[in-house]
DRENBA-312500 format. One record per residue: x, y, z of N, C-alpha, C in turn. Coordinates in steps of 0.001 Angstrom, whole numbers, padded with zeros to 6 digits, always signed. Layout:
BEGIN
XYZXYZXYZ/...
This chain:
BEGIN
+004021-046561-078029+004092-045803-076806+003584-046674-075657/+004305-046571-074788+004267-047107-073476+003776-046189-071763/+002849-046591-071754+002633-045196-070403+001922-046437-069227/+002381-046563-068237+001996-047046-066907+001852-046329-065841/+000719-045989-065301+000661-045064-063957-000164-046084-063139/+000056-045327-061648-000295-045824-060736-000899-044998-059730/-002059-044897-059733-002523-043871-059220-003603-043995-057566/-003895-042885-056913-004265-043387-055618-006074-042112-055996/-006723-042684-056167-008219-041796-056892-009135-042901-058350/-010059-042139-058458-010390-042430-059490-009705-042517-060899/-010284-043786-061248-009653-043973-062415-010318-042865-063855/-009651-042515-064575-010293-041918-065753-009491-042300-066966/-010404-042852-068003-010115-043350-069322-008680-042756-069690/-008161-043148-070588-006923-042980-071476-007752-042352-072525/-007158-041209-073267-007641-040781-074553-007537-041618-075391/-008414-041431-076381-008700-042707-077343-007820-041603-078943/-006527-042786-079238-006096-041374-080374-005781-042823-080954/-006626-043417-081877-006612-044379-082471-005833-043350-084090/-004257-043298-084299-003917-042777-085205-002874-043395-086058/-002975-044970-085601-001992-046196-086552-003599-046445-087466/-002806-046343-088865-004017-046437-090096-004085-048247-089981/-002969-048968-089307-002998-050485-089164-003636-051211-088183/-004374-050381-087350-004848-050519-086544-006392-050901-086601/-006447-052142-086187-008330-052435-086565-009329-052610-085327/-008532-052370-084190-009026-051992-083206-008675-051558-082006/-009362-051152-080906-008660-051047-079747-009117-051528-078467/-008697-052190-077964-009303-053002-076401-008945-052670-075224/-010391-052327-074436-010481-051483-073249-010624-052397-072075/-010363-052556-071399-010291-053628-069735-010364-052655-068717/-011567-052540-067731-011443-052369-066519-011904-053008-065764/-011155-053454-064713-011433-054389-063331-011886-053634-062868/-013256-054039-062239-013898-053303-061436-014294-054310-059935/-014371-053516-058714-014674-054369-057434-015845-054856-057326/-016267-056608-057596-017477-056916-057406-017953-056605-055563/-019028-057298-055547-020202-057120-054715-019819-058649-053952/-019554-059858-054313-019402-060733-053778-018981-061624-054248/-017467-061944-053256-016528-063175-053399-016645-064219-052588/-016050-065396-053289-016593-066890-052487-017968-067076-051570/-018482-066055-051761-020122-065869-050841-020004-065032-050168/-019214-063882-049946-018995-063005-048785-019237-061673-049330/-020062-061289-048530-020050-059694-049277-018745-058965-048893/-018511-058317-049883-017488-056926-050137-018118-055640-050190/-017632-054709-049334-017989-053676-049660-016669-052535-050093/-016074-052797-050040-014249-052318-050691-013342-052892-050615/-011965-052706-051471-011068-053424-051669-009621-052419-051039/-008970-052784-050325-007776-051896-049961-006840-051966-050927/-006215-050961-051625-004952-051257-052737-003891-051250-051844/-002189-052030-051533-001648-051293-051402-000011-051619-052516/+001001-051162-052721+001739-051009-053643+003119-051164-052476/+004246-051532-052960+005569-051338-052791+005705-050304-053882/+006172-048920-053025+006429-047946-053873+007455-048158-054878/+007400-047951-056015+008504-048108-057304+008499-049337-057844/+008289-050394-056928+008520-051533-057087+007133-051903-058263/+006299-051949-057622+004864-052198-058205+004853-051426-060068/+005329-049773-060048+005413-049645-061744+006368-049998-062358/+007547-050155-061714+008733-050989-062547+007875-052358-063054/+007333-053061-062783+006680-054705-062899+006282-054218-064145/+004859-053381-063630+003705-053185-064730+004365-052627-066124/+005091-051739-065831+006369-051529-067267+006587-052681-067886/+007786-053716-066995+008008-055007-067567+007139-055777-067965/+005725-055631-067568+005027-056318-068360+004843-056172-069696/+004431-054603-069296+003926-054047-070880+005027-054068-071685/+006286-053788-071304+006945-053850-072797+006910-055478-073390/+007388-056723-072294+007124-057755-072812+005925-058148-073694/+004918-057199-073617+003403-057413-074142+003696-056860-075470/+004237-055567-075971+004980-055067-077141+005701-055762-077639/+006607-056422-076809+007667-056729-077699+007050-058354-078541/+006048-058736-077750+005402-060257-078174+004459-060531-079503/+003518-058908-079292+002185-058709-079946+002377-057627-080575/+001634-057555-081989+002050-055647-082490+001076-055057-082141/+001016-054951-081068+001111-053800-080076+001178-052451-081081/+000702-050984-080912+001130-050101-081385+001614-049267-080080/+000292-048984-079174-000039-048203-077465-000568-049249-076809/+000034-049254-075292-000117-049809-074451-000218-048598-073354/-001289-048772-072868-001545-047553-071487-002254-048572-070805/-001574-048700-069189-002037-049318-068653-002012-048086-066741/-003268-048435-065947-003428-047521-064716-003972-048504-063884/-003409-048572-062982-004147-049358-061560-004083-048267-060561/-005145-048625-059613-005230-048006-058480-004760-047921-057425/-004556-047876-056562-003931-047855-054499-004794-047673-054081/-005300-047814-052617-005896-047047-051852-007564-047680-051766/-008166-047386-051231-009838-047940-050921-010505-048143-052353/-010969-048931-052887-012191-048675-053841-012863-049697-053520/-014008-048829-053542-015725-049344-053715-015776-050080-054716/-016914-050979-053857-018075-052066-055212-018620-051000-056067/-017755-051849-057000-018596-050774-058689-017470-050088-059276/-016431-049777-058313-014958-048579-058790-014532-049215-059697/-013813-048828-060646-012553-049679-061222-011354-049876-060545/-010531-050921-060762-009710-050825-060039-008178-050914-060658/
């Protein structure tokens, strides 16, 4: 299964339905907005997206990521819009 969203809010986890018996683990990644780049403080990051354009990609990624690795689920969510030092993004 394949699910890509793109969302403009807080991020919230993917359910965890670890239910391939072949499965020996599962790996979680969130980018989150540091505090300071090249020496400069940050205090938020602006998202912005080419509408459609931007989840068509992230699709093509992920299936290329399936079709490469056995993969069972791939859920992948990025954000739009303002996030704070500390948000995920």
């Amino acid at each position: 299964m394949i699910q890509v969203e793109i969302i403009n809010g807080p991020i919230t986890p993917f359910p965890s339905d670890n239910s391939h018996q072949d499965d020996g683990a599962e790996l979680v990644f969130n980018g989150r907005v540091r505090d300071i780049e090249h020496g400069e403080n940050i205090i938020a990051l602006e998202y912005e997206q080419y509408e459609g354009m931007a989840e068509t990609e992230l699709k093509k990624l992920a299936e290329e990521t399936v079709q490469k690795y056995p993969v069972h689920d791939l859920f992948c969510r990025h954000r739009v819009g303002k996030v704070n030092v500390g948000e995920a993004s």
